[in-house]
C-alpha positions in Angstrom: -4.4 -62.3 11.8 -4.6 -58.8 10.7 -4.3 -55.2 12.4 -8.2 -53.4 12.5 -8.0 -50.6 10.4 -10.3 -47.6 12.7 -11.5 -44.5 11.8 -13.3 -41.5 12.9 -15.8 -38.9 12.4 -14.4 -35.7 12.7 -17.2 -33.1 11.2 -19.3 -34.7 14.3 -22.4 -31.9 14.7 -21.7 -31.0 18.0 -17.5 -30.3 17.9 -18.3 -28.2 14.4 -20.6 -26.1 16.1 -18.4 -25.7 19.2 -15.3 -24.6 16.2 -18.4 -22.4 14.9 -20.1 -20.1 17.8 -18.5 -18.0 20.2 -20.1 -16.8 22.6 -23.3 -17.9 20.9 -22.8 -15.7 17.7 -21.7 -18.5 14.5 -18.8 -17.3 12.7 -18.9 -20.0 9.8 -15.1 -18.4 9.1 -13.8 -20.5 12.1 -14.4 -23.5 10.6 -11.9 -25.1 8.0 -12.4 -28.7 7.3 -8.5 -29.3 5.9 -7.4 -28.7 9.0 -10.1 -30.7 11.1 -9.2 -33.6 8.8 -5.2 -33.0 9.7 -5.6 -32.8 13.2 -7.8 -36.0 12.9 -4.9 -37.8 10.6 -2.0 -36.5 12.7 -3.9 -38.0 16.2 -2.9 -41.7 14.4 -6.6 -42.3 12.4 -5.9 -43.6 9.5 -9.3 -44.0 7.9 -11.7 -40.4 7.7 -15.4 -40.7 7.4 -16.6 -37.3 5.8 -20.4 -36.4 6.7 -21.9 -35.0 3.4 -24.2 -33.3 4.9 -22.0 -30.2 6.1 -22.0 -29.2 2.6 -25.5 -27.6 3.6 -25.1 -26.8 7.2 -22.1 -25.0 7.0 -22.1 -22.8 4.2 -18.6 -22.6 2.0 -17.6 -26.0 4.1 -17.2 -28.0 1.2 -16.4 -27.1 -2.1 -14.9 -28.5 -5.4 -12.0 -26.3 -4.3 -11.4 -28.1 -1.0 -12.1 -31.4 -1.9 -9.2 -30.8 -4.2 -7.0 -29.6 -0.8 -8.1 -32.6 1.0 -6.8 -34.4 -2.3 -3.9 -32.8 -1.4 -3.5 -33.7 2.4 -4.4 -37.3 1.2 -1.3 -37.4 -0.5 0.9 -35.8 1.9 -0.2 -37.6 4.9 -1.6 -41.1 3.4 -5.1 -41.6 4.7 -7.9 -42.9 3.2 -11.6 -41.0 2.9 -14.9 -42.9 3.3 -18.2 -41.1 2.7 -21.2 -40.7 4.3 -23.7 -39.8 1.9 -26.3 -36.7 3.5 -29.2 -37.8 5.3 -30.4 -35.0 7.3 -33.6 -33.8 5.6 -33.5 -36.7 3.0 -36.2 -39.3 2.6 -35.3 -41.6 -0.3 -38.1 -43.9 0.5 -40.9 -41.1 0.3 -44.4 -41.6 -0.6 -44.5 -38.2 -2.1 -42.1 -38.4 -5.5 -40.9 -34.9 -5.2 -39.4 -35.5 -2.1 -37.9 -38.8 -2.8 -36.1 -37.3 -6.2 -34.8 -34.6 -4.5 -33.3 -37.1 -1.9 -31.8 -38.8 -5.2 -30.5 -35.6 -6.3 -28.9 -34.7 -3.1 -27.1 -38.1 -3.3 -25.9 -38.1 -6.6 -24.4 -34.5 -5.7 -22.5 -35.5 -3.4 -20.8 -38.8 -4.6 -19.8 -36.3 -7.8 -18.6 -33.9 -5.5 -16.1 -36.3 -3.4 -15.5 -38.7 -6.4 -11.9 -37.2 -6.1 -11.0 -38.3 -3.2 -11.7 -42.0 -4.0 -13.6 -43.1 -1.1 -13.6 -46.4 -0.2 -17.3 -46.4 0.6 -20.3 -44.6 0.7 -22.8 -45.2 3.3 -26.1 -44.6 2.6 -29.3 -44.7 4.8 -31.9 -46.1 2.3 -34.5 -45.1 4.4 -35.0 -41.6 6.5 -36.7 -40.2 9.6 -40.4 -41.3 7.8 -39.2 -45.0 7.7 -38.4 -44.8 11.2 -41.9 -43.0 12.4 -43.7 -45.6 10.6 -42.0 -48.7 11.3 -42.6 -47.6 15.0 -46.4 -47.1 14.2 -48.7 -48.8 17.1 -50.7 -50.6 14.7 -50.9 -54.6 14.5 -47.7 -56.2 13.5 -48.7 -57.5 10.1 -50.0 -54.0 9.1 -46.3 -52.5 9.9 -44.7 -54.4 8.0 -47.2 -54.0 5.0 -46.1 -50.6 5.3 -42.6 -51.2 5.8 -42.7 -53.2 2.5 -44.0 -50.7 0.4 -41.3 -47.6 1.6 -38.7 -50.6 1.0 -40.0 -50.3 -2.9 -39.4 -46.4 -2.9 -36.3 -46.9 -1.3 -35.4 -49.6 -4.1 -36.6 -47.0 -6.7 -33.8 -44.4 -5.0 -31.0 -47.2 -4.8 -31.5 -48.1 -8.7 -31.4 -44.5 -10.1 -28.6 -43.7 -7.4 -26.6 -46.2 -9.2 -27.3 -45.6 -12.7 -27.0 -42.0 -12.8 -23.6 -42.1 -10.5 -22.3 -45.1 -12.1 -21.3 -46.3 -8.8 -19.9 -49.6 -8.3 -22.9 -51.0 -6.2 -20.1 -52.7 -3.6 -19.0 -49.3 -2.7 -22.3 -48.2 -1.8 -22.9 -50.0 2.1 -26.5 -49.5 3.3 -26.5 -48.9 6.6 -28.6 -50.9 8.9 -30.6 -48.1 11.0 -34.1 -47.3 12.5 -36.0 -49.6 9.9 -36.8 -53.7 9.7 -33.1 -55.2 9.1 -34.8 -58.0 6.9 -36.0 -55.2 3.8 -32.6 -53.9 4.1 -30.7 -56.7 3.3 -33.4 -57.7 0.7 -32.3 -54.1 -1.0 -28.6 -55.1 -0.2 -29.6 -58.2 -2.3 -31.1 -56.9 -5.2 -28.7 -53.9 -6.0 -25.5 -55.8 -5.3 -24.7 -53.8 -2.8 -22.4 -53.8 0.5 -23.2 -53.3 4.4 -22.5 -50.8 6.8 -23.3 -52.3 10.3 -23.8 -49.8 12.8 -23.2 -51.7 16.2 -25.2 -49.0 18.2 -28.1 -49.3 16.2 -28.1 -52.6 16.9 -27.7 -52.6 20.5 -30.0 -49.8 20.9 -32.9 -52.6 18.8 -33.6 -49.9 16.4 -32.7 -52.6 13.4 -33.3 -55.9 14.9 -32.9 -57.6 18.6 -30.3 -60.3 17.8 -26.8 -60.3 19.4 -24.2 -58.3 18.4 -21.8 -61.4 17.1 -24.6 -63.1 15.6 -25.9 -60.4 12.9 -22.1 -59.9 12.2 -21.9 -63.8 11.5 -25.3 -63.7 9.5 -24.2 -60.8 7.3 -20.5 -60.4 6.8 -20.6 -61.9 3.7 -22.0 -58.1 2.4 -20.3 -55.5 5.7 -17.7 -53.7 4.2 -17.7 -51.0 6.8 -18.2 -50.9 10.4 -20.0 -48.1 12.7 -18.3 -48.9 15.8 -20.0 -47.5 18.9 -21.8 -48.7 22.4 -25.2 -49.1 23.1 -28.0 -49.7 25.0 -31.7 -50.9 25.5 -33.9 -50.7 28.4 -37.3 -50.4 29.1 -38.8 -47.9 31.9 -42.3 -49.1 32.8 -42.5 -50.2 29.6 -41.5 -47.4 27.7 -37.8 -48.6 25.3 -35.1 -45.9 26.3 -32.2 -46.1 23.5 -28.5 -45.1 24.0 -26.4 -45.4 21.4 -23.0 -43.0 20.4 -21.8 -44.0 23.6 -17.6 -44.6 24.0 -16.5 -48.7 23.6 -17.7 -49.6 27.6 -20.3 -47.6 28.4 -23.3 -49.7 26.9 -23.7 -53.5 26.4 -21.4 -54.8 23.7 -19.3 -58.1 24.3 -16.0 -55.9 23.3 -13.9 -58.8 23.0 -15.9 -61.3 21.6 -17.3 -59.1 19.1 -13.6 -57.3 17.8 -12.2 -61.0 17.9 -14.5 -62.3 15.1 -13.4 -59.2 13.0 -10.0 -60.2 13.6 -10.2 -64.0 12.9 -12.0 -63.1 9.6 -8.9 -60.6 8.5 -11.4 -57.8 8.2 -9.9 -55.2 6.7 -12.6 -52.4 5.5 -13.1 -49.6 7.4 -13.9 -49.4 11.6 -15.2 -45.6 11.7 -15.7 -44.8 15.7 -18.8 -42.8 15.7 -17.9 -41.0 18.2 -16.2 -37.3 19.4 -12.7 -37.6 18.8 -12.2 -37.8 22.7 -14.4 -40.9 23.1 -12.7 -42.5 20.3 -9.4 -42.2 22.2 -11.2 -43.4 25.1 -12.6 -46.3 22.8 -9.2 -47.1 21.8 -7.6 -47.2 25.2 -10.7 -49.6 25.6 -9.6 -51.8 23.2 -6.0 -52.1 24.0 -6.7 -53.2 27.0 -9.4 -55.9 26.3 -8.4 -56.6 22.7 -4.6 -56.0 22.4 -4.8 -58.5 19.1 -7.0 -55.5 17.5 -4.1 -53.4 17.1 -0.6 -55.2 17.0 
């Protein structure tokens, strides 16, 4: 059996902007993201998930110059980089063509700009905030997913120049299963060749599908290469769904044990990024050694 390899997140929006404002005036000079990787590296991670994104939010964040000096601390310290490709503002399933090749674009920019650093995978959200809005529209079932089905085609448009222009190997591209019908997902994950990034808290929180946690890991590991690894939630207040999800291993509903132990059985060894502030995913961890001690040997 092998030893989980786990990860973390540590551009996480709300620790930058604490690193960023003082005293609610942003200084974007306080914020260097070599050294928010090394203290992440030195705390025992040995997997870092970069969030692309904070190439537009912070200004000057990140550069071809510091992708070369986290290069560097790759070599001097030995972790490994995974990538999440930008999704804030993005819609690569977009009626409106303009704003789908611009989402294209912004992806291709960022795998060239991190190529360097050889990550292991990029995760990639085929679909953005539209996808979600409409695949929650109150209309008749059949008529949602008649929807769904035609932003799935955009999306597949995306995916397809995505790949040829970055000549990505499609297996280091994992969609991401977010707030968007699972099954046109893995139809995309089908026809580009491409991997899986299960997000446990998405599933827990029903925003990609109701099944158990174990089950859609059982159905679909023959494509995860990377693991979101967080808590969640579902409940319904007089009949309104309340989602939690980024929530430390314990706090929500996932079978911690059972779930970890199929990972382990299987030998998994790509990526486990905790989703998380870097104190939850110590609390995670402590979570796990206790209830899954076979996790981390």
């Amino acid at each position: 059996m092998s030893v989980l390899r786990f990860g973390v997140v540590p551009l996480e929006f709300k620790p930058s902007i604490d690193r960023i404002v003082v005293d609610g005036i942003p200084d974007f000079s306080r914020f260097d993201i070599v050294e928010v990787v090394r203290e992440a590296v030195e705390k025992g991670y040995e997997m870092i998930e970069l969030t692309l994104d904070i190439e537009y939010v912070i200004p000057g964040a990140l550069t071809p110059d510091i992708v070369t000096k986290l290069a560097e601390l790759k070599d001097d310290l030995g972790h490994s980089y995974t990538a999440h490709l930008p999704l804030w503002s993005t819609e690569p399933s977009s009626f409106n063509n303009y704003i789908r090749s611009a989402s294209v674009e912004s992806t291709v920019s960022s795998i060239n700009l991190v190529n360097p650093l050889e990550p292991e995978i990029y995760v990639y959200h085929a679909t953005g905030a539209l996808g979600a809005e409409f695949s929650n529209l109150n209309y008749p079932a059949n008529l949602v997913h008649l929807v769904c089905g035609y932003m799935a085609s955009f999306a597949a448009t995306s995916i397809e120049e995505i790949l040829t222009r970055s000549e990505l190997d499609p297996r280091h591209l994992a969609i991401e299963n977010i707030e968007f019908p699972f099954d046109f997902t893995r139809d995309l994950v089908d026809e580009y060749d491409t991997s899986i990034c299960f997000d446990t808290g998405h599933l827990l929180t029903r925003h990609s599908g109701d099944e158990p946690i174990v089950e859609f890991y059982q159905e679909h590991k023959d494509r995860i290469t990377e693991l979101h690894l967080h808590d969640g939630s579902y409940s319904e207040i007089e009949g309104v769904p309340v989602h939690s999800d980024h929530i430390a291993l314990g706090e929500g509903e996932m079978p911690i044990r059972d779930f970890l132990m199929e990972l382990v059985k299987d030998n998994f060894n790509g990526p486990i990024i905790l989703e998380l502030t870097l104190e939850e995913a110590d609390q995670s961890l402590q979570i796990i050694r206790e209830l899954v001690p076979e996790a981390l040997q």
